[in-house]
C-alpha positions as CSV (number, residue, x, y, z in Angstrom):
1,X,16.0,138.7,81.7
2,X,14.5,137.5,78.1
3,X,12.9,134.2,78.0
4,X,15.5,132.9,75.5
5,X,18.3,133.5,78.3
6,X,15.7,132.3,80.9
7,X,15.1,129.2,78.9
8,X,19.0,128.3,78.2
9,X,19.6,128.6,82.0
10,X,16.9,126.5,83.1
11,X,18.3,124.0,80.1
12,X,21.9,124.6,81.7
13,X,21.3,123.3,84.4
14,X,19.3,120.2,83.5
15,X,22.3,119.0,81.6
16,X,24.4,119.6,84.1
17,X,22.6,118.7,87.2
18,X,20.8,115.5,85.3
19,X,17.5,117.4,87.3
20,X,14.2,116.9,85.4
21,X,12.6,120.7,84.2
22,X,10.6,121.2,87.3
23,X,13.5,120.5,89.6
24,X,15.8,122.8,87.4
25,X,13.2,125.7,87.5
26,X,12.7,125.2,90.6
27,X,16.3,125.3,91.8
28,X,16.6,128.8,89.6
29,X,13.8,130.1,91.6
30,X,11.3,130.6,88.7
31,X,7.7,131.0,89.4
32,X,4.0,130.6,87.2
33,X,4.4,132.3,83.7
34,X,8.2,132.6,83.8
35,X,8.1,128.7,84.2
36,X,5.6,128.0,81.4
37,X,7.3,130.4,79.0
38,X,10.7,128.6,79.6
39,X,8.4,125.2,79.2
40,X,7.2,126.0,76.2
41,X,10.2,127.4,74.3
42,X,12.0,124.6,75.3
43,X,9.6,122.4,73.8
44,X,9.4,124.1,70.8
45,X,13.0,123.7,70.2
46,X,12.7,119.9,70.6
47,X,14.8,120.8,73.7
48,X,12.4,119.0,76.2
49,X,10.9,115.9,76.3
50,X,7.5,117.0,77.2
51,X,6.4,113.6,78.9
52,X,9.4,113.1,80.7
53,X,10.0,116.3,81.0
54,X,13.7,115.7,80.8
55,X,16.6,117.3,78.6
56,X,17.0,116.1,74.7
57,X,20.5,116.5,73.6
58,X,20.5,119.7,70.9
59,X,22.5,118.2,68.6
60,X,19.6,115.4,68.7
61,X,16.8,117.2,68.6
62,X,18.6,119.8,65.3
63,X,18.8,116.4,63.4
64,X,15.2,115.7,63.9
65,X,14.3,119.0,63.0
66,X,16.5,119.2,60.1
67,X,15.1,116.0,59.1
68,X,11.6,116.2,59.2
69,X,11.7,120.0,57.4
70,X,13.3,117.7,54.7
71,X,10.3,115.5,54.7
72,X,8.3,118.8,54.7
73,X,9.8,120.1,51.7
74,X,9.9,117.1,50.3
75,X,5.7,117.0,50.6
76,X,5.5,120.6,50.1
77,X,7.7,120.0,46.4
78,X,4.5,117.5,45.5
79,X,2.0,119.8,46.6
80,X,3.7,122.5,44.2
81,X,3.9,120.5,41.1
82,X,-0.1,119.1,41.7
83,X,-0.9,122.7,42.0
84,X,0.8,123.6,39.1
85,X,-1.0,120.4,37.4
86,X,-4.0,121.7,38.3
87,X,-4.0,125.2,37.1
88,X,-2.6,124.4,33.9
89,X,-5.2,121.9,33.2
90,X,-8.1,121.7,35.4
91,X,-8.9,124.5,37.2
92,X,-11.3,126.5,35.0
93,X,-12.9,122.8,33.7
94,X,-14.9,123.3,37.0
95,X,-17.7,125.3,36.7
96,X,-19.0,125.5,40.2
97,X,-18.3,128.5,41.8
98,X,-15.2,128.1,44.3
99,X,-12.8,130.7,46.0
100,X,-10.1,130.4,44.0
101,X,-8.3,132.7,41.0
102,X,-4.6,131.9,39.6
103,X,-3.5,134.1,37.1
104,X,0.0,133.5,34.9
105,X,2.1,136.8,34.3
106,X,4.6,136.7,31.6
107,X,7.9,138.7,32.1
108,X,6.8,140.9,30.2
109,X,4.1,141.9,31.9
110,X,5.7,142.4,35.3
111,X,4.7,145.9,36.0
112,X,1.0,145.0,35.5
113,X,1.6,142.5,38.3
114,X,3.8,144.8,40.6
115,X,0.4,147.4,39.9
116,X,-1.9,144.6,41.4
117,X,0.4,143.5,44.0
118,X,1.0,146.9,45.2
119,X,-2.9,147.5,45.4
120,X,-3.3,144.2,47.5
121,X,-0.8,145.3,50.0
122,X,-2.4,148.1,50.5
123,X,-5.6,146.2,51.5
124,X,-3.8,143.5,53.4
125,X,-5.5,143.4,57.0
126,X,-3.3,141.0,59.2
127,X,-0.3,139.2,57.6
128,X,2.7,140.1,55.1
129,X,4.7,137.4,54.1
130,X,8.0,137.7,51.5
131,X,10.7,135.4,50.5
132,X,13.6,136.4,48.2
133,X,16.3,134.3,46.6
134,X,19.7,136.0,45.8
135,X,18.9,138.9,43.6
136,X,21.2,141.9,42.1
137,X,18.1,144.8,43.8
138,X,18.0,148.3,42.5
139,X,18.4,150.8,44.8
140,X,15.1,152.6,43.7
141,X,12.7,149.1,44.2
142,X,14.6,148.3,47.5
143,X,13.8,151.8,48.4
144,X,10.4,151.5,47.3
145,X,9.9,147.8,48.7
146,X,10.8,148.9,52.1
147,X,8.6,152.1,51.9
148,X,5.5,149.7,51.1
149,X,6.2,147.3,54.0
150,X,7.0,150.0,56.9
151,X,3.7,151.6,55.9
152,X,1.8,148.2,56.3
153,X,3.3,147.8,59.8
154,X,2.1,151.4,60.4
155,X,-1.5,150.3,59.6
156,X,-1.0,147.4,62.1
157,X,0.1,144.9,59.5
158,X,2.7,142.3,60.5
159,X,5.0,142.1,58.1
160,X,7.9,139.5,57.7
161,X,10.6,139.1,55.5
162,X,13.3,136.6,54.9
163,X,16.6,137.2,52.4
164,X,19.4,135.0,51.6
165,X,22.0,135.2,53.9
166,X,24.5,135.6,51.2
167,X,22.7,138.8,50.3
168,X,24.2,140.5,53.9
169,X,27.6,140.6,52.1
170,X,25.8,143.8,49.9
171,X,26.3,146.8,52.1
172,X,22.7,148.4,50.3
173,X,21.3,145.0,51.5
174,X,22.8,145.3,55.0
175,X,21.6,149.4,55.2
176,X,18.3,148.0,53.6
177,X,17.7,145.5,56.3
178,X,18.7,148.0,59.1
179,X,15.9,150.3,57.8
180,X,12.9,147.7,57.8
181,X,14.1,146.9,61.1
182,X,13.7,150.3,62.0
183,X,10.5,150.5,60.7
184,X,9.2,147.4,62.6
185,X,9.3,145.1,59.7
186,X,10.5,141.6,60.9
187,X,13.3,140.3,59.4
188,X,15.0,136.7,58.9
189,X,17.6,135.3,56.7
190,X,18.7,131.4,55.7
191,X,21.9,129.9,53.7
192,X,19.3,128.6,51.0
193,X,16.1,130.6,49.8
194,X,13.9,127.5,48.0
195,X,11.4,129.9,46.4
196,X,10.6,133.4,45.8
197,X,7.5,134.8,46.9
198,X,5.0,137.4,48.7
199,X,2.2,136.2,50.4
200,X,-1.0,138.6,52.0
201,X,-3.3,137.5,54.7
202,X,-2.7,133.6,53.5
203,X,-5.3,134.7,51.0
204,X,-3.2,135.8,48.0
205,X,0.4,134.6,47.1
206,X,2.5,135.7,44.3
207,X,5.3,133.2,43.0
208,X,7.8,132.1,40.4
209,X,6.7,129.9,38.3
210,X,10.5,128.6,38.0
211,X,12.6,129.2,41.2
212,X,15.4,131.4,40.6
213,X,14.3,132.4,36.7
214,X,12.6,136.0,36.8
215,X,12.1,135.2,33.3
216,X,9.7,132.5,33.2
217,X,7.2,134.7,34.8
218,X,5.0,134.6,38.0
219,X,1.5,133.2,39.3
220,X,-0.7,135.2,41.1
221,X,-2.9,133.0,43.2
222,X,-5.5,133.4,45.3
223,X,-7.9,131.3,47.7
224,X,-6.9,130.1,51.5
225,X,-6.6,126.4,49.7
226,X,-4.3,126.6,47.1
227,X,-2.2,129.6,49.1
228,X,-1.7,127.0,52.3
229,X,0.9,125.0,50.9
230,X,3.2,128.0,50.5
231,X,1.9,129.2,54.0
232,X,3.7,126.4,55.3
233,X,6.3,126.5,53.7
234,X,6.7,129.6,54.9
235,X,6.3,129.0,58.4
236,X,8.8,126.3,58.3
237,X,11.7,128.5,56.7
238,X,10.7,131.5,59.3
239,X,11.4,128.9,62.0
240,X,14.7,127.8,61.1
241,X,16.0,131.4,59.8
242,X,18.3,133.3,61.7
243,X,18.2,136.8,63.3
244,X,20.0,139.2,61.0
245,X,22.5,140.1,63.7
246,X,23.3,136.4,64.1
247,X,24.7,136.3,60.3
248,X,28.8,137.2,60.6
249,X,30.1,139.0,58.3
250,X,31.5,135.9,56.0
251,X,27.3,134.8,55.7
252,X,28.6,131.9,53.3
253,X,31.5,130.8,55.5
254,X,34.5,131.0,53.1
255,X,36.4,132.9,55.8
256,X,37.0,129.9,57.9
257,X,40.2,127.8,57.1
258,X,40.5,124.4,56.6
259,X,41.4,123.5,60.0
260,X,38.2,125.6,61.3
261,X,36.2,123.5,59.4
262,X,37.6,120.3,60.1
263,X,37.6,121.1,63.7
264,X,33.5,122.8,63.3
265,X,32.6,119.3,61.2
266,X,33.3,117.4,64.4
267,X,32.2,119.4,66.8
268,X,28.8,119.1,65.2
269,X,29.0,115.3,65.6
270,X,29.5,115.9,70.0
271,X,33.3,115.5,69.5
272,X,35.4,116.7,72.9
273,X,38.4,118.8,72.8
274,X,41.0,115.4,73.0
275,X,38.7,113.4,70.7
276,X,39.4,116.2,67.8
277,X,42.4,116.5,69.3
278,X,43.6,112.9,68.4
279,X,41.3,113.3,64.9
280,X,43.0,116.2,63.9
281,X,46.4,115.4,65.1
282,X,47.2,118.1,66.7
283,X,47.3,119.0,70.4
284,X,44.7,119.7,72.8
285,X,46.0,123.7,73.3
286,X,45.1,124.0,69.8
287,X,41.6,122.4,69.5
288,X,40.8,125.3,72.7
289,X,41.9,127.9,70.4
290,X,40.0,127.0,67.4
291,X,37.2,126.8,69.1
292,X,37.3,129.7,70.6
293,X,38.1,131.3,67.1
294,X,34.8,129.9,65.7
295,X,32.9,131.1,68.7
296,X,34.3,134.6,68.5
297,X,33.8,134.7,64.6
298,X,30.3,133.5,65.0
299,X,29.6,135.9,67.7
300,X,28.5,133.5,70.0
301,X,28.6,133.1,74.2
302,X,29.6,129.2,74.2
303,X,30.2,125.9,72.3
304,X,26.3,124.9,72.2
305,X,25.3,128.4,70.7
306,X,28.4,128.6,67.7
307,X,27.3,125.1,66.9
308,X,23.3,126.5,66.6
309,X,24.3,129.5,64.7
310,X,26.8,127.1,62.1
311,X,24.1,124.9,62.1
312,X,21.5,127.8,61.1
313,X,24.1,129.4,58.5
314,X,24.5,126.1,57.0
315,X,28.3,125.6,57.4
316,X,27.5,122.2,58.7
């Protein structure tokens, strides 16, 4: 069994039972690392109260995350308009010698930019890091893309990737995605792409100057301090992204009907069957079939994981 279906039982049961983790492991007959894996990925997901050690409601703890990756972009938005202060007007005033380089390439010199970004790939020792917003790809620089990032994974590179989810709809994205996977390239997508970028070994980071206009150019920076900010950024977006196989086949959500989403809107906020019931007006036979509509549309097992994956697409 995987941890993540070890880790939903053992949270199963302490919502149902009202047992603390340790009783609820205990009671599933888990032992030593099997415990502490479930412990920690619980805890991760703001599932368990780690003092306590007692369930947090999921709808609870995806607010708190939600909200504090707000916060986080919110600082992260700051940090990208001081950097940007600072390369336009003060970096090269200092003259001390520090670990840092940015360098601004116009659109019109892309190519000289896809030469040094190519190069740097080919050197990267550890990490491979890429975000895309919605884009109309080529077939020959998807190909091409996907070449360069199997080959770092086949030097021991760990490379991740993360796409707009809207760009599954494309079946050259969909076969394009498939093949990465293939080649061991990890691969997430999200309803909303902020920025796009690549990033190697945290070192070196290439990104739009203007978020979603490939014509006002790109920075090339380098240096562990002024790459961190995206770092995290990173990090943040990975976290929240979904599996590719998680994304149905309507990744934007206008398949559902306006009774789905009615009935998907309150069953974000906890709602039970009679409560939407009496919202809705409509009966109680009804609410149990559009639920389990949305779960089967979603691909999900239950309630608690279509609301997660609506959550992750966005639709709520």
């Amino acid at each position: 069994m995987s941890d993540e279906a070890t880790a939903r039982r053992v949270y199963t049961r302490m919502r149902r039972h009202r047992e603390s983790f340790g009783a609820a492991a205990a009671g599933l007959g888990l032992r030593g690392a099997e415990v502490e894996r479930a412990r920690d990925r619980l805890t991760r997901l703001g599932l368990l109260n780690p003092g306590a050690e007692i369930a947090v409601d999921a709808m609870a703890a995806l607010s708190r995350m939600l909200l504090g990756g707000e916060e986080l972009l919110g600082m992260l938005a700051e940090q990208r308009a001081a950097s940007r202060e600072l390369t336009e007007h003060y970096l090269r005033l200092d003259g001390d010698p520090q670990d840092a380089h940015v360098e601004f390439f116009p659109r019109a010199n892309v190519e000289a930019l896809r030469v040094k970004l190519r190069a740097a790939t080919d050197r990267a020792r550890e990490e491979v890091m890429g975000m895309h917003m919605p884009h109309a790809w080529e077939p020959e620089r998807l190909r091409d893309s996907r070449a360069e990032d199997v080959r770092a994974v086949a030097r021991g590179v760990r490379v991740r990737i993360m796409h707009a989810q809207s760009q599954l709809a494309q079946p050259a994205m969909r076969e394009h995605v498939q093949g990465m996977l293939e080649g061991g390239v990890e691969v997430r997508t999200m309803p909303f792409v902020p920025v796009r970028l690549i990033m190697l070994d945290r070192e070196l980071a290439v990104v739009e100057v203007m978020p979603g206009d490939l014509m006002a150019g790109a920075m090339l920076i380098e240096g562990r301090g002024l790459v961190a900010s995206y770092a995290a950024l990173f990090d943040y977006c990975w976290m929240t992204a979904s599996e590719p196989g998680d994304v149905p086949r309507a990744a934007d959500g206008e398949e559902l009907n306006e009774q789905q989403r009615a009935v998907l809107r309150l069953l974000a906020t906890g709602a039970k069957d009679d409560a939407i019931a009496r919202a809705l007006g409509v009966s109680n036979r009804t609410v149990t079939r559009v639920v389990a509509e949305l779960t089967a549309h979603l691909g999900a097992d239950s309630r608690f994981q279509a609301g997660v994956r609506a959550a992750k697409l966005g639709w709520i």
